[in-house]
MIKOLVEX-575162 format. One record per residue (C-alpha): x, y, z; residue number from 1; chain; residue in one letter. Coordinates in nm, 3 decimals, decimal comma. Last residue first. Layout:
# MIKOLVEX-575162
       xx       yy       zz    i  ch  aa
        X        Y        Z  NUM   A   a
...
This chain:
# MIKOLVEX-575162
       xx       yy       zz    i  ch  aa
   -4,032    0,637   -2,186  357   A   x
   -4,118    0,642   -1,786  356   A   x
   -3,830    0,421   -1,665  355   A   x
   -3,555    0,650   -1,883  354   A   x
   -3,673    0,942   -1,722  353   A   x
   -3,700    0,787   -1,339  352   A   x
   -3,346    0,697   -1,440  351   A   x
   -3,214    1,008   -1,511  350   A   x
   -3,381    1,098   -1,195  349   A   x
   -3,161    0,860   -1,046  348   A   x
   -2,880    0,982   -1,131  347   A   x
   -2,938    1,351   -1,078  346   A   x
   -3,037    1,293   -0,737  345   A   x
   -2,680    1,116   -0,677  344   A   x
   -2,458    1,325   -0,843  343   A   x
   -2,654    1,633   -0,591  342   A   x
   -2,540    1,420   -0,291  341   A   x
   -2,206    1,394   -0,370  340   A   x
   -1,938    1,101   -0,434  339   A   x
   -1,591    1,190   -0,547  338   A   x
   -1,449    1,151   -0,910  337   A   x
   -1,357    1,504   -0,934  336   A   x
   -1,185    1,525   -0,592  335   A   x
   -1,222    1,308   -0,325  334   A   x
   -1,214    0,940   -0,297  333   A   x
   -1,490    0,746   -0,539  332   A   x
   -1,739    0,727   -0,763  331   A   x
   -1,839    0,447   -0,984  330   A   x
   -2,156    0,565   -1,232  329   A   x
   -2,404    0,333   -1,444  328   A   x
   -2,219    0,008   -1,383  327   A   x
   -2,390   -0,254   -1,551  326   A   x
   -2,437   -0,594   -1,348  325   A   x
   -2,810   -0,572   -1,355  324   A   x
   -2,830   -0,203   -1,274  323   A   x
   -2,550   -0,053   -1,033  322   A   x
   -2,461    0,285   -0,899  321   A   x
   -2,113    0,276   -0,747  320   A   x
   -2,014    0,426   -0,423  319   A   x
   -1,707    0,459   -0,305  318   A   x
   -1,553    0,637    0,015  317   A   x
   -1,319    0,559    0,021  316   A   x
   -0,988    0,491   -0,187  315   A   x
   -0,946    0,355   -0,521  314   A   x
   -0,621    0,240   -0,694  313   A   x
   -0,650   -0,111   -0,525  312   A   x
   -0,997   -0,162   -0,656  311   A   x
   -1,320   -0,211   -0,444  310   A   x
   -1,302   -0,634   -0,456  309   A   x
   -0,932   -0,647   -0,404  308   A   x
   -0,884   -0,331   -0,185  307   A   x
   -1,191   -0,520    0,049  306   A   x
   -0,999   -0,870    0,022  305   A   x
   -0,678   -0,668    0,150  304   A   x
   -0,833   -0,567    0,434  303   A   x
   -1,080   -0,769    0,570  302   A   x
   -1,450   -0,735    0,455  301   A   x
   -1,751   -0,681    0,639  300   A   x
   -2,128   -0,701    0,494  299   A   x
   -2,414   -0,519    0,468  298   A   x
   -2,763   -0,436    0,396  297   A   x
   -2,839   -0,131    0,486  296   A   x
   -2,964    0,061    0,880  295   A   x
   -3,089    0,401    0,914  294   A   x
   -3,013    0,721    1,068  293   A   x
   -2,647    0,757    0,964  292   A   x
   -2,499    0,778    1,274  291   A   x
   -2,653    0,469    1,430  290   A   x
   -2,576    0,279    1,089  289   A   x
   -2,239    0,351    1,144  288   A   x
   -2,246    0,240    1,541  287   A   x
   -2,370   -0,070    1,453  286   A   x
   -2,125   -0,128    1,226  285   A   x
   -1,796   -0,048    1,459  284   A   x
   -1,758   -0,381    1,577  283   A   x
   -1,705   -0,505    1,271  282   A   x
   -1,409   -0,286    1,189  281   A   x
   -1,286   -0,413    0,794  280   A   x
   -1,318   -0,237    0,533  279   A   x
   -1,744   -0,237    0,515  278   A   x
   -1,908   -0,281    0,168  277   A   x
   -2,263   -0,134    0,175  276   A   x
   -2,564   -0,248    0,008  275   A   x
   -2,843   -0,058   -0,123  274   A   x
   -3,143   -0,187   -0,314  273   A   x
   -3,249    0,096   -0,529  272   A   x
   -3,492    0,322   -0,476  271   A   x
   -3,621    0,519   -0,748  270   A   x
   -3,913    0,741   -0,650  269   A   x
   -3,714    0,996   -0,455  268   A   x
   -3,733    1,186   -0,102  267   A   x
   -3,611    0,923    0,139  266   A   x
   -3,382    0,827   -0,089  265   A   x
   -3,157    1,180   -0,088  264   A   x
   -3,142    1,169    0,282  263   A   x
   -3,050    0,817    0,369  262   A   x
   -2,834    0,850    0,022  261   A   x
   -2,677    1,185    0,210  260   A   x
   -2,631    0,993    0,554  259   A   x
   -2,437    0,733    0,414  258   A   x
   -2,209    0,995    0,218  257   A   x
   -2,144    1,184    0,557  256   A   x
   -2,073    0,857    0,724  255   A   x
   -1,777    0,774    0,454  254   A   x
   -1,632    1,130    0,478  253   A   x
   -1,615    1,078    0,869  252   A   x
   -1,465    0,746    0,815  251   A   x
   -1,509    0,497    1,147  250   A   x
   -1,737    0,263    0,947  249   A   x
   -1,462    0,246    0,630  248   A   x
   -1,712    0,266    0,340  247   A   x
   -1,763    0,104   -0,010  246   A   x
   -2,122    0,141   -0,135  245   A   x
   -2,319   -0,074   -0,356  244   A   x
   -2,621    0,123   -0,489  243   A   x
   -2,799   -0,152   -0,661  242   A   x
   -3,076   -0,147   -0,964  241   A   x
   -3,181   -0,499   -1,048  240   A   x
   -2,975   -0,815   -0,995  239   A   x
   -2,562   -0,777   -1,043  238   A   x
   -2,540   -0,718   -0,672  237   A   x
   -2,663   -1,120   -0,557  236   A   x
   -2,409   -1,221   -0,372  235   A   x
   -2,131   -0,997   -0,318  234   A   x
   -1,786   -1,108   -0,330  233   A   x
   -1,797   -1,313   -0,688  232   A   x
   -2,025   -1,040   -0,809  231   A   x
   -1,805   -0,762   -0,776  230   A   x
   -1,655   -0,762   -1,133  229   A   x
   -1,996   -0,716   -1,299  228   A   x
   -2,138   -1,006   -1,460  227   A   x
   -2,437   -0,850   -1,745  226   A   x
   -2,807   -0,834   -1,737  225   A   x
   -2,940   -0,642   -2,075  224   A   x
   -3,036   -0,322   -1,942  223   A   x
   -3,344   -0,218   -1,752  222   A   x
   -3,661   -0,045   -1,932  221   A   x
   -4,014   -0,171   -1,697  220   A   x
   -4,247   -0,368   -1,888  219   A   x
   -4,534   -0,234   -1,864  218   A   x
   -4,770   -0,295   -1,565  217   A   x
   -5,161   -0,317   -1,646  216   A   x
   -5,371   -0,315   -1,343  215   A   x
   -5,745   -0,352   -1,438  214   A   x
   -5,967   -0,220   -1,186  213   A   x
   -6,337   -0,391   -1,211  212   A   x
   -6,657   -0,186   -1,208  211   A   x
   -6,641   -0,055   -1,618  210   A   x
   -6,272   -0,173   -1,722  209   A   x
   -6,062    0,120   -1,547  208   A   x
   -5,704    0,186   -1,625  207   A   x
   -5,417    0,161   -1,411  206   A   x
   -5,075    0,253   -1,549  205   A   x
   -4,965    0,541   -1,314  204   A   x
   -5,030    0,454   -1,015  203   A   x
   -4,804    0,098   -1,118  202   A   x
   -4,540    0,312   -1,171  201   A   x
   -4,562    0,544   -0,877  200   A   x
   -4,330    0,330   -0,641  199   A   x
   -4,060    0,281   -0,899  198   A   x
   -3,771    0,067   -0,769  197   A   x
   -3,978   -0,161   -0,609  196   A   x
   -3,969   -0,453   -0,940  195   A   x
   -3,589   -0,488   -0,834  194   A   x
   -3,686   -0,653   -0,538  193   A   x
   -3,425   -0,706   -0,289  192   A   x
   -3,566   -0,668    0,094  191   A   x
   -3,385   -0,443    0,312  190   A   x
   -3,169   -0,588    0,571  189   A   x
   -2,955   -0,823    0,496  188   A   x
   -2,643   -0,900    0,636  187   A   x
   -2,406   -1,058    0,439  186   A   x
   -2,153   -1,264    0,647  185   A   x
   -2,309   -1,634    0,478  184   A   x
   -2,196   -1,513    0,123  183   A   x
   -1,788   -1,617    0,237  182   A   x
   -1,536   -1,462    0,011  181   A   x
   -1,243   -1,650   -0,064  180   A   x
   -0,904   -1,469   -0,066  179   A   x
   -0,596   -1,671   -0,236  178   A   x
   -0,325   -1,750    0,009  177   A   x
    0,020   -1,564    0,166  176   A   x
   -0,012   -1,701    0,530  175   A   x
   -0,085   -1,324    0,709  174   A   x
    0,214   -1,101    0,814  173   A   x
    0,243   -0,931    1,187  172   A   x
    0,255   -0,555    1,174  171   A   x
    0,404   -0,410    1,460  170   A   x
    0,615   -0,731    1,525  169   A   x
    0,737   -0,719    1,164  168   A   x
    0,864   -0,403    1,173  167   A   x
    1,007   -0,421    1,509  166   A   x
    1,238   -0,744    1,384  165   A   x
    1,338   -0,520    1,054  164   A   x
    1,414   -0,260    1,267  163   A   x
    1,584   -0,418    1,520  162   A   x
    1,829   -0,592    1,248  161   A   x
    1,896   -0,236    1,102  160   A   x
    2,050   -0,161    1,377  159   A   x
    2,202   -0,429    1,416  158   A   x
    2,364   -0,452    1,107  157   A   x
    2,495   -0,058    1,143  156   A   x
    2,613   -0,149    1,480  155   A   x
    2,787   -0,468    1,416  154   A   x
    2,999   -0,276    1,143  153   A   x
    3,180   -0,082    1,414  152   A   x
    3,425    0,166    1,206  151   A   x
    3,761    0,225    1,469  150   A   x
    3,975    0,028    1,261  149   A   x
    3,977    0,338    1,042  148   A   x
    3,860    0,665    1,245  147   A   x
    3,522    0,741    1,249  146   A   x
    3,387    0,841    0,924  145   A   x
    3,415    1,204    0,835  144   A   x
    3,176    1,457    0,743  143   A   x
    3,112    1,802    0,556  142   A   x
    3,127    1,654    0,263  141   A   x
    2,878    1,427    0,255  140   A   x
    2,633    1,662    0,427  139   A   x
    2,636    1,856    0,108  138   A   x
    2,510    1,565   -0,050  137   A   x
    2,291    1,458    0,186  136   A   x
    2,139    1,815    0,185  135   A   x
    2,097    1,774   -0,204  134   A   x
    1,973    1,459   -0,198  133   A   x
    1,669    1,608    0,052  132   A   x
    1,628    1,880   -0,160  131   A   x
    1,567    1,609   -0,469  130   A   x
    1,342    1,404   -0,287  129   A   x
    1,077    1,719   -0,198  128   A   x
    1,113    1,782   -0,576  127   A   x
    1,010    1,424   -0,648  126   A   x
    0,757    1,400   -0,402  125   A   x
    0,581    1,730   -0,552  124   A   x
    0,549    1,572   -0,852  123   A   x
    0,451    1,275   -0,764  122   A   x
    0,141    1,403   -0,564  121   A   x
    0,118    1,447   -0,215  120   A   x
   -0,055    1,299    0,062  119   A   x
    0,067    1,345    0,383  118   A   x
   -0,027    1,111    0,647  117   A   x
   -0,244    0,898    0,401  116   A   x
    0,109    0,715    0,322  115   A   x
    0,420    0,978    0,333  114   A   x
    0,546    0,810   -0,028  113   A   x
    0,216    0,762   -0,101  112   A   x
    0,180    0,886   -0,488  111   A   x
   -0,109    1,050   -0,385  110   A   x
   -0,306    1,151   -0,685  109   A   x
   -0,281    1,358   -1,002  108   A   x
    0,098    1,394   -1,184  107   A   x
   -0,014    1,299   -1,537  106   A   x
    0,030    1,149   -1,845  105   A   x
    0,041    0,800   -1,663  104   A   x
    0,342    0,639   -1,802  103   A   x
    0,583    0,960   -1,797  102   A   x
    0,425    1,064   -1,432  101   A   x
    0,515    0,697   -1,363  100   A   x
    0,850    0,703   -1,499   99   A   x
    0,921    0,987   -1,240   98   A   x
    0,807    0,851   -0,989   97   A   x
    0,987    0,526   -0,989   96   A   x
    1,317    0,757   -1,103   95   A   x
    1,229    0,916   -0,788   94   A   x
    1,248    0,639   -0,562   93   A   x
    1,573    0,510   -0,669   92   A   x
    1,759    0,851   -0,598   91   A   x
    1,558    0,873   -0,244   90   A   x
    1,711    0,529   -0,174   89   A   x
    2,030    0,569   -0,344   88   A   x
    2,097    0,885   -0,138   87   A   x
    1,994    0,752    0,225   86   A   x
    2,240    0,446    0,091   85   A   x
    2,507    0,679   -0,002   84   A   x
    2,472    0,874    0,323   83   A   x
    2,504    0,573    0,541   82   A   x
    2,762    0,415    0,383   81   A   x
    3,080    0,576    0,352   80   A   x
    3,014    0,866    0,476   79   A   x
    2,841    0,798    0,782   78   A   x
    3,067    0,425    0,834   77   A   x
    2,991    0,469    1,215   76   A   x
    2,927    0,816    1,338   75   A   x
    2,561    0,775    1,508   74   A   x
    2,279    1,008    1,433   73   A   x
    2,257    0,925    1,033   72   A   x
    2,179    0,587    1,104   71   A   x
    1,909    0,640    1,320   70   A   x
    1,703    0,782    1,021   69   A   x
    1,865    0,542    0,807   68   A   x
    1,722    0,256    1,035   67   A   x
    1,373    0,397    1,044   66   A   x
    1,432    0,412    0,663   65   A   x
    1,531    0,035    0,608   64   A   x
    1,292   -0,081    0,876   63   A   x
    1,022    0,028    0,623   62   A   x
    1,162   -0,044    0,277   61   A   x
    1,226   -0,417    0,498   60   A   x
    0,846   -0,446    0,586   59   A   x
    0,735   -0,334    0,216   58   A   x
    0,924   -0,619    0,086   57   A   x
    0,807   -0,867    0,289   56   A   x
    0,430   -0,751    0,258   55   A   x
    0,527   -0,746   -0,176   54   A   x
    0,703   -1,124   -0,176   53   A   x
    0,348   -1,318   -0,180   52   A   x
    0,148   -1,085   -0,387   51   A   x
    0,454   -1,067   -0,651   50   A   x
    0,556   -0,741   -0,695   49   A   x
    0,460   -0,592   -1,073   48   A   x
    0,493   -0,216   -0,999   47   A   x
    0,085   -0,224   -0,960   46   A   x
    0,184   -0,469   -0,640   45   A   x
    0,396   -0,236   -0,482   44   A   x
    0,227    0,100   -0,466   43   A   x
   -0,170    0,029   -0,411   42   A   x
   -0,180   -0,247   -0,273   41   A   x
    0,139   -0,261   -0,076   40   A   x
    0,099    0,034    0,052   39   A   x
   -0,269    0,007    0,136   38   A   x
   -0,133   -0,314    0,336   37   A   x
    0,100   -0,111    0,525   36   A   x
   -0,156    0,148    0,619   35   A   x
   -0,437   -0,105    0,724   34   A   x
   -0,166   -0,288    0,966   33   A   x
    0,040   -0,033    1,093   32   A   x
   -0,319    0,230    1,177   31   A   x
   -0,371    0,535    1,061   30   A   x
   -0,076    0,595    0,945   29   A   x
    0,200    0,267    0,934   28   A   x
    0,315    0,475    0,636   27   A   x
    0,350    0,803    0,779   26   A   x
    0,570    0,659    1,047   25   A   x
    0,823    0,545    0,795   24   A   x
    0,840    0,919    0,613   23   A   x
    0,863    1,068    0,970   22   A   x
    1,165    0,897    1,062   21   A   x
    1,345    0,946    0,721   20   A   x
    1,240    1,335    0,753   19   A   x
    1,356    1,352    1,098   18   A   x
    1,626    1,203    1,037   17   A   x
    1,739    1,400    0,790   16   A   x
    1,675    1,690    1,010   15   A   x
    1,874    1,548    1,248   14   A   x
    2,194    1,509    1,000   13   A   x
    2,111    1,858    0,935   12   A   x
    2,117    2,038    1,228   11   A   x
    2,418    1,839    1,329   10   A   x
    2,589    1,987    0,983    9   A   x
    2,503    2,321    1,045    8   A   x
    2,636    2,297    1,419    7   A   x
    3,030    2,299    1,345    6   A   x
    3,045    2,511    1,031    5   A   x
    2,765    2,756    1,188    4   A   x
    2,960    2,797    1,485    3   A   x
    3,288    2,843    1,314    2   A   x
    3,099    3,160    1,119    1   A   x
């Protein structure tokens, strides 16, 4: 029993560590730069962060739990600092949650509190928060600062000091201006006709005037042309029927949706025009289009334009179904709003319908 009084609380402090540790590293995952800016996108700025003050502020919640997770292996000011703050910042964090399960109606999604590492919802974040408050607490009493006079406060600042500087080393922060989007990076491949949507609609139409063909062509149904919200980025995607897909090249998910609208319009009579929305990765194009069997127009976005134009809330891969600025369907991530190749056929046979009426 002495054994477990003396070593519980070691085996706690480093599992506390651990957990602050891992929580920081989750959200430079994949990569520092792509993950922190996802954070802020999608966390920090929906919270009402200024654009400007949200990358600063996301660098210090970082360096602020890599040093707690030192923190709680060293003995200065444990008790009388170090826990409290480990406790105010899980406290703080799931009274965020838990207003925005009130707000939302619902506990769905990753609330990112382990980044893309581990996603979990807020729900489950706020229970995993509430164990960990509990083992600070107990940890609280169990012990002691050093003893007084003997308290260090350099340490504690510089810890935290090397934190904040390898924080924003790893992830160096952009002059805070307004994104333009430059039309000369599109790529095109694929011509952009919208009368080539229907191949057998002209087939069906002729009629025969003694020795000459007549070709009569209807007048194809499309919606009234509207402005969609992505036509400041992408020239030209409110004309005709588009596919405009959102896709990371180096996403497995995202090649497996390129190569199921190769697939699915190889073997239909509406083709639209497609063009695909790369997050960032130039170099990594050509192998995409490798992969997927056949090449789109395209263009490359940095980061935070490409959360911008796609949505902040939305995550790859996306693809939205387009005709003359009207979005017909806007899928995206996983789950029930995900992207398959079945969605797909039935689309566009629901156009073929609509086209032949």
């Amino acid at each position: 029993m002495e054994k477990v009084k003396k070593y519980l609380p070691w085996v706690v402090r480093i599992l506390l560590s651990g957990f602050f540790f891992l929580s920081a590293v989750a959200k430079l995952y994949p990569s520092p730069v792509l993950a922190i800016t996802s954070f802020e996108m999608k966390q920090l700025l929906p919270l009402g962060f200024d654009e400007c003050f949200a990358p600063f502020f996301s660098r210090y919640v970082i360096a602020a739990e890599i040093a707690l997770g030192i923190g709680l292996l060293q003995p200065h000011f444990l008790k009388s600092i170090v826990i409290p703050a480990a406790t105010l910042m899980l406290g703080v964090f799931s009274i965020h949650l838990a207003i925005e399960i009130m707000n939302t109606g619902g506990n769905s999604g990753n609330c990112g509190c382990f980044g893309e590492l581990i996603p979990m919802t807020p729900l489950q974040s706020i229970f995993k928060n509430i164990a960990s408050i509990g083992l600070l607490i107990y940890l609280y009493f169990q012990v002691k600062d050093k003893e007084k006079g003997q308290n260090n406060p350099w340490i504690l600042s510089s810890i935290f000091a090397f934190s904040s500087l390898f924080m924003f080393g790893l992830t160096p922060m952009e002059s805070c201006k307004k994104d333009t989007f430059n039309s000369s990076k599109v790529v095109i491949i694929e011509s952009d006709n919208p009368e080539d949507i229907l191949l057998n609609q002209i087939k069906e139409d002729t009629v025969i005037q003694g020795k000459d063909t007549s070709i009569v062509v209807k007048k194809l149904y499309e919606p009234a042309h509207v402005v969609s919200q992505f036509s400041t980025a992408i020239p030209k995607i409110d004309k005709g029927l588009k596919l405009l897909c959102f896709f990371s090249p180096t996403c497995d998910h995202c090649q497996g949706a390129g190569k199921d609208i190769v697939s699915v319009l190889a073997k239909s009579n509406v083709k639209p025009t497609v063009h695909i929305a790369f997050q960032e990765e130039p170099e990594e194009v050509a192998n995409f289009f490798k992969i997927i069997g056949r090449k789109f127009n395209h263009q490359v976005f940095e980061i935070r334009p490409f959360m911008k134009v796609f949505g902040s809330s939305n995550d790859v891969p996306g693809v939205v179904l387009m005709w003359n600025g009207n979005i017909i369907k806007f899928y995206q991530g996983s789950g029930d709003a995900a992207f398959s190749k079945d969605k797909l056929v039935k689309d566009l046979k629901d156009i073929e319908k609509k086209l032949k009426q």
